[in-house]
Wavefront OBJ file of the C-alpha trace (Angstrom):
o trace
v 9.549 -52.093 -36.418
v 7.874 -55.181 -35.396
v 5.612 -56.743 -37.889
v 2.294 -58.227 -36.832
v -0.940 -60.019 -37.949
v -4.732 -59.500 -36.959
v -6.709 -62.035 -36.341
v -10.461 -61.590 -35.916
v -11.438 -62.303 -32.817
v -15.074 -63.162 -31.579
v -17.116 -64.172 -28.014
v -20.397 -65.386 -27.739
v -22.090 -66.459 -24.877
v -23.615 -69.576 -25.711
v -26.728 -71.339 -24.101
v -28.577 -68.585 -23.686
v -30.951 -66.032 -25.256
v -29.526 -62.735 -23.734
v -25.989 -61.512 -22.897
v -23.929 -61.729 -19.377
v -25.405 -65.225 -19.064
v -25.004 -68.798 -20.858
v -20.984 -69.709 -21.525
v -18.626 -67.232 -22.852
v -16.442 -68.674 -25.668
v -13.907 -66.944 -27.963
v -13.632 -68.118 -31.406
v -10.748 -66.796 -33.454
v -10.960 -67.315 -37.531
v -7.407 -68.506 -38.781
v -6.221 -69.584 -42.342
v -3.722 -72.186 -41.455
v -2.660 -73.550 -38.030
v -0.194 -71.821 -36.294
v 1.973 -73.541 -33.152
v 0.288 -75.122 -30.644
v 2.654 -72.683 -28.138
v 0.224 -69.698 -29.637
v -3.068 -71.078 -29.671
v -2.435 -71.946 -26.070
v -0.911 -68.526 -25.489
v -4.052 -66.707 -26.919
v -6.346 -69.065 -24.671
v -4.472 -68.066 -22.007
v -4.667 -64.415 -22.780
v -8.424 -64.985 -22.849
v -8.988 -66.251 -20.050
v -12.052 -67.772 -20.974
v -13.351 -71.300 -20.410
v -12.574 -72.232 -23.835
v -11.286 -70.675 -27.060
v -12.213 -72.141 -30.472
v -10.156 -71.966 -33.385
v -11.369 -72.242 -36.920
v -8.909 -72.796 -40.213
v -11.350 -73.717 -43.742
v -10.886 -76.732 -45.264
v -13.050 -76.810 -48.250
v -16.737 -77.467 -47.248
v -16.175 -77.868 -43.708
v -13.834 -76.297 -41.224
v -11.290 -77.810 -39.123
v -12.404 -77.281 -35.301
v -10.071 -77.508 -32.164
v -10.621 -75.930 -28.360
v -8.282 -74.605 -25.663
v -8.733 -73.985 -21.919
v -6.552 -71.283 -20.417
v -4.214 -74.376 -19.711
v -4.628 -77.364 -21.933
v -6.188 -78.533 -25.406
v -9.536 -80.760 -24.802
v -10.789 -83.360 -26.975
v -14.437 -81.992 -27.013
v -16.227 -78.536 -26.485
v -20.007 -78.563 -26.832
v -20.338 -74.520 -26.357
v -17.488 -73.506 -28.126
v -18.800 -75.478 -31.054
v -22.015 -73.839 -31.018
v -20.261 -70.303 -30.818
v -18.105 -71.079 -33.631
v -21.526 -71.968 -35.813
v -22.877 -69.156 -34.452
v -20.166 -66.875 -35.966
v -20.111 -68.146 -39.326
v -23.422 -67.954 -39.617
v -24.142 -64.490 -37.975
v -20.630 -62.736 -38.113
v -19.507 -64.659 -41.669
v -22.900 -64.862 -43.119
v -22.334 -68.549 -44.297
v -25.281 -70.275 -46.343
v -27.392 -72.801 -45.519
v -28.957 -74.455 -42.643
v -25.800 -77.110 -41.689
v -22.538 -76.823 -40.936
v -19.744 -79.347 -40.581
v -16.227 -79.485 -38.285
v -13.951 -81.709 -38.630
v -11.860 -82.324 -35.063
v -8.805 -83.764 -34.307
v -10.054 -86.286 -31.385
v -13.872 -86.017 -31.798
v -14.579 -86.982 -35.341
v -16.988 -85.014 -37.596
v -19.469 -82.707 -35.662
v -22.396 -81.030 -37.278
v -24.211 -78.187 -36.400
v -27.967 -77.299 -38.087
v -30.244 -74.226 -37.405
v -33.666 -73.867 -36.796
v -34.666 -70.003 -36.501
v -32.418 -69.058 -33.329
v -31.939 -72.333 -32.212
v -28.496 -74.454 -33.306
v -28.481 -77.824 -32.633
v -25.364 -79.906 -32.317
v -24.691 -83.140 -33.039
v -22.222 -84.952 -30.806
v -21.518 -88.207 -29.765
v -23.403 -89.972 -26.871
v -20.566 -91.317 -24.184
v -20.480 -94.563 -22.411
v -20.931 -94.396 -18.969
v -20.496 -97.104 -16.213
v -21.639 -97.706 -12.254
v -18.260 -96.920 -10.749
v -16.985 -96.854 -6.973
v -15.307 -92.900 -6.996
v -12.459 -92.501 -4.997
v -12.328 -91.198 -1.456
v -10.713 -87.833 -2.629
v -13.335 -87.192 -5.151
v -16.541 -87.828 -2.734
v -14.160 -85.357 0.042
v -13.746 -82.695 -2.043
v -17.236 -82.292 -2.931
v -18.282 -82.465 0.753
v -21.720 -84.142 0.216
v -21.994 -88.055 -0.866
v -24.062 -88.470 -3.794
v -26.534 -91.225 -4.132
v -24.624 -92.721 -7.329
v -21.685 -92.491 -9.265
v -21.291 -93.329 -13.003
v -17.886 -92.928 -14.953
v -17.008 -91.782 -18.243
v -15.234 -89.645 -19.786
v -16.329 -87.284 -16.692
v -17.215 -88.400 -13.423
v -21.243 -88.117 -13.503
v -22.378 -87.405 -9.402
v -25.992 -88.042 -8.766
v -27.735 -86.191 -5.740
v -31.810 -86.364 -5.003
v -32.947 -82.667 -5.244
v -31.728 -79.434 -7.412
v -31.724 -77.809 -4.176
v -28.181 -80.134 -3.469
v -26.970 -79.042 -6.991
v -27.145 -75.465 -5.598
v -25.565 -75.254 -2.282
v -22.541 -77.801 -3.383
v -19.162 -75.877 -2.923
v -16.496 -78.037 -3.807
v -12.776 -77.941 -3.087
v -11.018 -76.834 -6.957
v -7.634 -77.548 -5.019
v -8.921 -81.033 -4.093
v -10.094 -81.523 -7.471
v -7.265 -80.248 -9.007
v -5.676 -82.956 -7.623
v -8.020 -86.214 -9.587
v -6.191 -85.394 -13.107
v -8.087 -87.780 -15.226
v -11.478 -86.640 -15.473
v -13.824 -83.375 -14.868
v -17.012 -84.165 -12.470
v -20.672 -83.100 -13.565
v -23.217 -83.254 -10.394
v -26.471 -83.635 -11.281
v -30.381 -84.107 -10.013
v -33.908 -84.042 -11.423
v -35.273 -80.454 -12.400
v -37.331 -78.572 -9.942
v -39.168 -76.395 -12.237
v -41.337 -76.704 -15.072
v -39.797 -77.614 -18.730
v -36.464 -78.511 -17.192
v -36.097 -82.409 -16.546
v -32.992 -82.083 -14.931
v -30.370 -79.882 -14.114
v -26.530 -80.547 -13.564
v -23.434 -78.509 -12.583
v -19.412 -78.947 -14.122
v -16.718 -78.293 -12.148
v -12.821 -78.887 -14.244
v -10.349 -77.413 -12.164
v -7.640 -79.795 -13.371
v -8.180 -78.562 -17.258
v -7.741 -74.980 -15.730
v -11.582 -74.126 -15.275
v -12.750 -74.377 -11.480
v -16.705 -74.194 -12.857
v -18.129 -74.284 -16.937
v -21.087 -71.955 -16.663
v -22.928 -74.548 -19.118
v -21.142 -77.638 -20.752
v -22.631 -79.092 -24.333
v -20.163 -81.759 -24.201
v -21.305 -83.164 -20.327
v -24.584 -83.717 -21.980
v -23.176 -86.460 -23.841
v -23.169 -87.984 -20.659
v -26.268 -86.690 -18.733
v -28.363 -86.851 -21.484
v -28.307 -91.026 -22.026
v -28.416 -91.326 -18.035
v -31.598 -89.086 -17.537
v -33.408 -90.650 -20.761
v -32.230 -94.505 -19.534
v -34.144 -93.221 -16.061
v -36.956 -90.848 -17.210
v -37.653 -93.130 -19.914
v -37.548 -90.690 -22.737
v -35.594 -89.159 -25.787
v -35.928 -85.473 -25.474
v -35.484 -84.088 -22.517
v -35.083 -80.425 -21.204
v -31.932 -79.323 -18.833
v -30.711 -76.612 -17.099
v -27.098 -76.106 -15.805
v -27.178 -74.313 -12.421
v -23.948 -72.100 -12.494
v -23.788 -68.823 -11.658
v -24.535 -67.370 -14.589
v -26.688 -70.594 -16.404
v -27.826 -71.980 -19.414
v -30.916 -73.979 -20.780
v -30.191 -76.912 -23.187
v -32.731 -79.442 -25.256
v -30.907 -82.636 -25.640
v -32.184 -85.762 -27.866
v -30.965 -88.972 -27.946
v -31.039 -90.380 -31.562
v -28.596 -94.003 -31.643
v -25.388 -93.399 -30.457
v -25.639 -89.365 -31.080
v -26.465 -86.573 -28.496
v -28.546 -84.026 -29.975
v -27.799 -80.760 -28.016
v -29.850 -77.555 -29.092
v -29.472 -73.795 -27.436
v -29.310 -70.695 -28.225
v -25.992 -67.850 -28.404
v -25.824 -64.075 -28.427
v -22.307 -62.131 -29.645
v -21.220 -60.201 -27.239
v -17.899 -59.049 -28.415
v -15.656 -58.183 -32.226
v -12.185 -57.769 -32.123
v -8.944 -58.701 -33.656
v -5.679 -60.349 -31.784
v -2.273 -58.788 -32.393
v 0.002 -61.315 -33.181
v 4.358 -60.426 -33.985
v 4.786 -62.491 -37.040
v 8.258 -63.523 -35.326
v 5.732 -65.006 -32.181
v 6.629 -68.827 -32.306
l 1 2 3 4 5 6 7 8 9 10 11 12 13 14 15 16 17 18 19 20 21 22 23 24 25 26 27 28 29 30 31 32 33 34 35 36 37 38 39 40 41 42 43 44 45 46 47 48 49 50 51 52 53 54 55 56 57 58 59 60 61 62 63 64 65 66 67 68 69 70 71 72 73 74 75 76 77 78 79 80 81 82 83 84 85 86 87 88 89 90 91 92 93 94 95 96 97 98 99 100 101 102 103 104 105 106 107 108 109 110 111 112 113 114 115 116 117 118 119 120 121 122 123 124 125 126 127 128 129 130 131 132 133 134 135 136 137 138 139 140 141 142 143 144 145 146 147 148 149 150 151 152 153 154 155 156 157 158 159 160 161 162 163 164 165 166 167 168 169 170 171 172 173 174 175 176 177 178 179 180 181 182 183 184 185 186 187 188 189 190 191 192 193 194 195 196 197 198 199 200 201 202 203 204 205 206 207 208 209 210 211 212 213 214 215 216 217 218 219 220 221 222 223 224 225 226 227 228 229 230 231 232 233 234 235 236 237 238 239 240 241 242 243 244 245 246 247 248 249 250 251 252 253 254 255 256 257 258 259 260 261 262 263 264 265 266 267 268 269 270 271
């Protein structure tokens, strides 16, 4: 007879105030780290734009994030599920809570009624000349192109954010970097409003990306000439976001819903 272990198993659509919209993200509650070969198997098996994984350390909890395909280095809506959970799921105290991540540093997460509020690092970004591939597979030229840890696409209207249908095979093909389009807002309370496409990390579109806000946020703020700002990411199913700029920090707030409980079935022999 095969022996197995259960791990609990959670996903919460993040960025949003009501279920089937925002970013689905699984978080899974472990007490030590397991092989990389499983974590990536049970992303896989998700299928999901990212799962979290959570072992306690003390105080704080070690944090890291899968695609279906690869480990990233940052995950701005799989952080705030994984808060989420421990506070709503676990029934953690307090008003803060701290991750420590492998390639990200310390990220902390604080609560304000429904609201959580994370606090990530603002990225660097540069006027860059994109290669021909990238501006083909997108199929409209934006008016500007900054570079980061993402490609960051600028277009004049929200109405361009909509209709863009880019080529995932084409993209698949730039390895280095994910692309974020992005325009002002064209509705009230929303100052601007982007889109993420990743098909080389194994996710053709994020429904709403924390972490591309480390980007869009100190772009729109350097051109709007303001701190706090309003977004709204214009996938399919989308997401609303407050972002701050405070120093070198991003301050991304939204809200998450649970949508799912479970447990994974694990052999204990599974490598």
């Amino acid at each position: 007879m095969t022996v197995t272990t259960q791990l609990p198993l959670y996903q919460v659509d993040a960025f949003t105030d009501r279920p089937f919209a925002g970013n689905p993200a699984a978080v899974v509650l472990l007490e030590q780290w397991p092989a990389d070969t499983l974590l990536q198997a049970i992303a896989a098996e998700n299928n999901l734009a990212e799962t979290a994984y959570l072992v306690p350390a003390g105080s704080r909890w070690e944090l890291r994030w899968f695609t279906p395909t690869t480990e990233v280095v940052l995950c701005g809506h799989a952080t705030l599920a994984s808060a989420f959970v421990l506070w709503h799921c676990r029934r953690e105290a307090g008003d803060e809570i701290e991750f420590d991540t492998r390639h990200s540093g310390r990220l902390r997460v604080t609560r304000e009624a429904d609201w959580l509020q994370l606090d990530l690092p603002a990225h660097d970004i540069a006027p860059s000349e994109p290669p021909a591939a990238l501006v083909d597979a997108m199929g409209v030229v934006p008016a500007e192109v900054r570079a980061g840890p993402n490609w960051l696409l600028r277009y004049p209207d929200a109405a361009t954010i909509r209709s863009l249908e880019p080529d995932p095979r084409a993209l698949s093909r730039l390895p280095d970097r994910g692309v974020i389009v992005t325009a002002p807002g064209d509705e009230a309370g929303v100052d601007f409003v982007s889109r993420y496409f990743a098909p080389n990390f194994g996710v053709d579109e994020d429904p709403v990306t924390g972490s591309a806000h480390c980007m869009l946020a100190p772009f729109w703020a350097a051109r709007l000439g303001r701190d706090s700002l309003a977004a709204r990411q214009l996938s399919r199913r989308g997401g609303f976001l407050r972002c701050e700029i405070a120093g070198d920090r991003v301050l991304v707030a939204g809200q998450a819903v649970l949508y799912m409980t479970g447990a994974i079935t694990v052999p204990e022999d599974r490598p």
